[in-house]
C-alpha positions as CSV (number, residue, x, y, z in Angstrom):
1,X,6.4,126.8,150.6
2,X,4.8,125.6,147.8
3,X,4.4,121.8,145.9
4,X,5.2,121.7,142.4
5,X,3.8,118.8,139.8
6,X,4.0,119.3,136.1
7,X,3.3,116.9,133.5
8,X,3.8,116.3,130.0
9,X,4.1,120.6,129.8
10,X,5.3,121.4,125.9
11,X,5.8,124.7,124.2
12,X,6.2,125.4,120.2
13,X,7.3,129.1,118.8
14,X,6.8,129.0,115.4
15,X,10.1,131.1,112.5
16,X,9.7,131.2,109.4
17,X,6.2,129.1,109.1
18,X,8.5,125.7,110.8
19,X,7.9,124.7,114.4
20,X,10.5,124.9,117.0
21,X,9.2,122.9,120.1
22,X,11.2,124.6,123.2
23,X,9.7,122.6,125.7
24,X,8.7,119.0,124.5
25,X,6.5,117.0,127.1
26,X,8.2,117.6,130.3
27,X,7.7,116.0,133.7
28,X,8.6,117.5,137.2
29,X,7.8,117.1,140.5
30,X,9.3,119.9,143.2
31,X,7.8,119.0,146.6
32,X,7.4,122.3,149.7
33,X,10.7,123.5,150.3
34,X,12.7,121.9,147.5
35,X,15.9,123.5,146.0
36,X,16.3,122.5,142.2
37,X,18.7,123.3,139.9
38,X,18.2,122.7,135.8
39,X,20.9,123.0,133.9
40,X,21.5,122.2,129.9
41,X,23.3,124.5,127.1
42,X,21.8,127.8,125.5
43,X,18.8,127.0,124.0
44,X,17.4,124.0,125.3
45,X,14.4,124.8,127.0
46,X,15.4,125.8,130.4
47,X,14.1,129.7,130.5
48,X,11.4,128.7,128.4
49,X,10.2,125.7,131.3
50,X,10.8,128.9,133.7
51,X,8.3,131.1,132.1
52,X,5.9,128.1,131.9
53,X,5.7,127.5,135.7
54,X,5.9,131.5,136.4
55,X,2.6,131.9,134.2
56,X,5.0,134.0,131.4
57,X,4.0,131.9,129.1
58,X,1.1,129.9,127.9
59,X,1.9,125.9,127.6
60,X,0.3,124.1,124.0
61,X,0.0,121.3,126.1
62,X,0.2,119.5,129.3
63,X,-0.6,120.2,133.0
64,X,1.1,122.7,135.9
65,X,-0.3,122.5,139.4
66,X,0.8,124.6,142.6
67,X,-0.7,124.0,145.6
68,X,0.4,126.6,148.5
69,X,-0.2,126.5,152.5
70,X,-3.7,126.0,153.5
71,X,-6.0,128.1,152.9
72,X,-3.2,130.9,150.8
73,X,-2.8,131.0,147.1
74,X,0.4,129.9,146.0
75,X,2.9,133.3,145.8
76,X,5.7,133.4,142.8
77,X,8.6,135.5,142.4
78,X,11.1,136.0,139.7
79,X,14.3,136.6,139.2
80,X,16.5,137.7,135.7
81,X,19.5,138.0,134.7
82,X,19.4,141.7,134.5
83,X,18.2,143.2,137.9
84,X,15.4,145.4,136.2
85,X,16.2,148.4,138.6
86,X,14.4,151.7,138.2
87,X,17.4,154.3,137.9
88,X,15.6,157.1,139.1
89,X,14.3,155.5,142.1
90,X,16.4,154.6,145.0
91,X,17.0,151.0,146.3
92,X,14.3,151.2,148.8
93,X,12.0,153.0,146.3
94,X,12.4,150.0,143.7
95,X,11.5,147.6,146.5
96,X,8.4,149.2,147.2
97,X,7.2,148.5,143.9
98,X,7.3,144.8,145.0
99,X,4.3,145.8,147.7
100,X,0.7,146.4,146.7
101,X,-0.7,149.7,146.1
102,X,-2.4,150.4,149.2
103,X,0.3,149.7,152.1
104,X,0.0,147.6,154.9
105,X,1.7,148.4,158.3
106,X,4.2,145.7,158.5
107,X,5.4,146.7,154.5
108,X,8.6,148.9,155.9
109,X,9.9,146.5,158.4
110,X,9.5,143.5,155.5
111,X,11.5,145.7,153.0
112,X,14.4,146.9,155.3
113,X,14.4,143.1,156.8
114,X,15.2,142.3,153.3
115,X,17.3,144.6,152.8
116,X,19.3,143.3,155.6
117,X,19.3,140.3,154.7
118,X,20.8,140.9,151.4
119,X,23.7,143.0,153.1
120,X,22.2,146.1,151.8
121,X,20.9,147.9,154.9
122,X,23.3,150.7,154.2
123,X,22.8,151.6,151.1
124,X,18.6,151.8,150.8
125,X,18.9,155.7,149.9
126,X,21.6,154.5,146.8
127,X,20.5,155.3,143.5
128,X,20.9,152.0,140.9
129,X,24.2,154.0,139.2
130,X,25.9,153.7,142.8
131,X,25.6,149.8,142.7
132,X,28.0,147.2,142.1
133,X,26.8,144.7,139.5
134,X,26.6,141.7,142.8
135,X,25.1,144.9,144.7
136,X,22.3,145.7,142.0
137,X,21.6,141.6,141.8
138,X,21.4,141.9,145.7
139,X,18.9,145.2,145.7
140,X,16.9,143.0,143.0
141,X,16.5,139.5,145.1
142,X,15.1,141.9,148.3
143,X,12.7,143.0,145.7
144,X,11.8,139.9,144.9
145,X,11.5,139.0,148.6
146,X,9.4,141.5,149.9
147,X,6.3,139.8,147.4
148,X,7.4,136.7,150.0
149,X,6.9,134.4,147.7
150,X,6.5,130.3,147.9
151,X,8.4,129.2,145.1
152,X,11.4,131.4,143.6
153,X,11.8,131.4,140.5
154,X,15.6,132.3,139.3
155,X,16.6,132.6,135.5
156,X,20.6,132.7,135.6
157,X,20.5,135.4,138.1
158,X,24.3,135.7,138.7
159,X,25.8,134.7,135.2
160,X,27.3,138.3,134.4
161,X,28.8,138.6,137.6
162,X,32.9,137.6,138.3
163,X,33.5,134.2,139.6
164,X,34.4,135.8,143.3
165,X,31.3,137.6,143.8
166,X,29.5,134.4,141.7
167,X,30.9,132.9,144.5
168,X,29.4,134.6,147.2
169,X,26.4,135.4,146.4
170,X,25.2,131.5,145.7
171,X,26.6,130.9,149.3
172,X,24.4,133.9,150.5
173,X,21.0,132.3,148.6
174,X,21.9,129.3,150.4
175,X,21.5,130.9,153.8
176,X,18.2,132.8,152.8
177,X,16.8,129.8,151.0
178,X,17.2,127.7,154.5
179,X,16.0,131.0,156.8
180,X,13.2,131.4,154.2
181,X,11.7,128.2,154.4
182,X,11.0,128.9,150.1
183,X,10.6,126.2,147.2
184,X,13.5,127.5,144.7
185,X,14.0,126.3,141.0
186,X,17.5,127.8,139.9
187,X,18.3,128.0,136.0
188,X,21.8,127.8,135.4
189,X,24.6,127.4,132.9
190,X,27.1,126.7,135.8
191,X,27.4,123.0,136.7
192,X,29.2,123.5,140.1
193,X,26.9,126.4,141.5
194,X,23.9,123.9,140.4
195,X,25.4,121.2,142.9
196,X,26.4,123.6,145.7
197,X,22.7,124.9,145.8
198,X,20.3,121.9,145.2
199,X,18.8,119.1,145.9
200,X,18.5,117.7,142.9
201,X,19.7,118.6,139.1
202,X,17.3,118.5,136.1
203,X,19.5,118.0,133.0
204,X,17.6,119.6,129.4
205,X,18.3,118.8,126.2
206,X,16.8,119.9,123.2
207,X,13.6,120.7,125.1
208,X,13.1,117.7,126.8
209,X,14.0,117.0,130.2
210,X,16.7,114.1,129.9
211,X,17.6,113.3,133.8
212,X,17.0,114.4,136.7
213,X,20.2,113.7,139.3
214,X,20.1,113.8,143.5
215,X,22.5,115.6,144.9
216,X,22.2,114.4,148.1
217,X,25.3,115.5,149.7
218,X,25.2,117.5,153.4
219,X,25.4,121.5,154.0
220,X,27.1,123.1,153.9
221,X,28.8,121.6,150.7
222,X,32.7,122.0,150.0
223,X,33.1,121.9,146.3
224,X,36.5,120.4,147.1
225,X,35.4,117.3,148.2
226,X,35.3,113.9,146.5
227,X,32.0,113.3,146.2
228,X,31.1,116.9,145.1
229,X,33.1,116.7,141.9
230,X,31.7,112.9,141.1
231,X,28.6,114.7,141.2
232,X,29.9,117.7,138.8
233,X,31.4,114.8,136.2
234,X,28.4,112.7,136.7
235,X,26.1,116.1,134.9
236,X,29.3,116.6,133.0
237,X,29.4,113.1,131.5
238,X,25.5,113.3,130.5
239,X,25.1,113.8,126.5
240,X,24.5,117.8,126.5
241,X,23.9,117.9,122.4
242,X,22.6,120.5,119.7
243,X,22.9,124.1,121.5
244,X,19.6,125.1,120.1
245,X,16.1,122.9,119.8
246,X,15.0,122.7,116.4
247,X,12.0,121.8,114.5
248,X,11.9,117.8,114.4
């Protein structure tokens, strides 16, 4: 598990010699073992905050701090929206590439573990073609597990997928979240799969981080029940604005 503290963090791209600021003085605090969900429309700074914490890219401003176990240096993973599979390498091949070069002894039992634990014991000799779309997004979060990482980082990993299989697999990162023991920031364009998985909800708008709601509710979480849905209307009633940051 991992802490989390970033302060007054900004990014600018610059199109057409103007200045679009993606990420605009933003303040977060993610303590060890943490789930948090930020949600906001296309374009507001929510992959781009992402990237910032995952080292991707380089803040203009402001500070990031991670601060691991004792005596370990804090261990990221990331996850996109497109699994990122080799297609000529089988399952288990692509999640060896997650290991360093020179193998260790316990690497095999880590990677079918995983496997396992993504309900995709069965198919390690399956080539990418043979996969599902929730199968591939499966293969590619036992990847990401096998780098056992502190804080997992998730960039809408689930958005092209139906609404069943949606379904299941947020249920299924809330089991390996809790046997994990992982600090998890979810980016998400889906309100209700935001307050099934977190703890709290960080609302972006225009590149700034506008509220940040507690969820607050027990586990497992029915998204029928009262208080679920006055959390859903209470993110729903917050003012969303533009689509995309501009210039200001």
């Amino acid at each position: 598990m991992v802490d989390l503290a970033v302060s007054g963090l900004s990014r600018s791209f610059w199109h057409r010699e103007a200045e679009i600021p993606a990420v605009k003085e933003a303040n977060l605090r993610c303590r060890a073992g943490d789930f948090v969900g930020i949600v906001g429309k296309s374009g507001c700074g929510k992959t781009t905050l992402l990237k910032l914490i995952a080292g991707l890219e380089k803040p203009d401003a402001g500070e990031l701090k991670l601060s691991g176990p004792a005596g370990e240096s804090p261990r990221l993973g990331v996850m996109f929206q497109d699994p990122r599979l080799l297609p000529w390498l089988t399952v288990e091949q692509n999640l060896r590439l997650a290991f360093p070069a020179k193998r260790r002894p316990q690497d095999t039992a880590d990677l079918h573990r995983n496997l396992d634990l993504v309900g995709l014991g069965a198919w390690k000799d399956a080539f990418p073609r043979s996969l599902s779309g929730g199968m591939a997004q499966r293969a590619a979060l036992a990847r990401t597990l096998c780098r056992k990482p502190h804080l997992l980082l998730l960039d809408e990993p689930f958005s092209a997928l139906d609404a069943f299989t949606r379904k299941q697999l947020r249920e299924e990162l809330g089991e390996i979240w809790k046997s994990l023991g992982m600090t998890v920031i979810l980016v998400t364009h889906d309100i209700e799969e935001a307050v099934y998985l977190s703890d709290q909800v960080i609302h972006m708008r225009n590149g700034a981080i506008h509220a940040a709601i507690p969820i607050g509710l027990p586990r497992p979480r029915d998204c029928r029940e009262p208080a679920f849905q006055e959390r859903c209307r209470a993110l729903e009633q917050l003012p969303w604005g533009a689509g995309r940051v501009s210039a200001s």
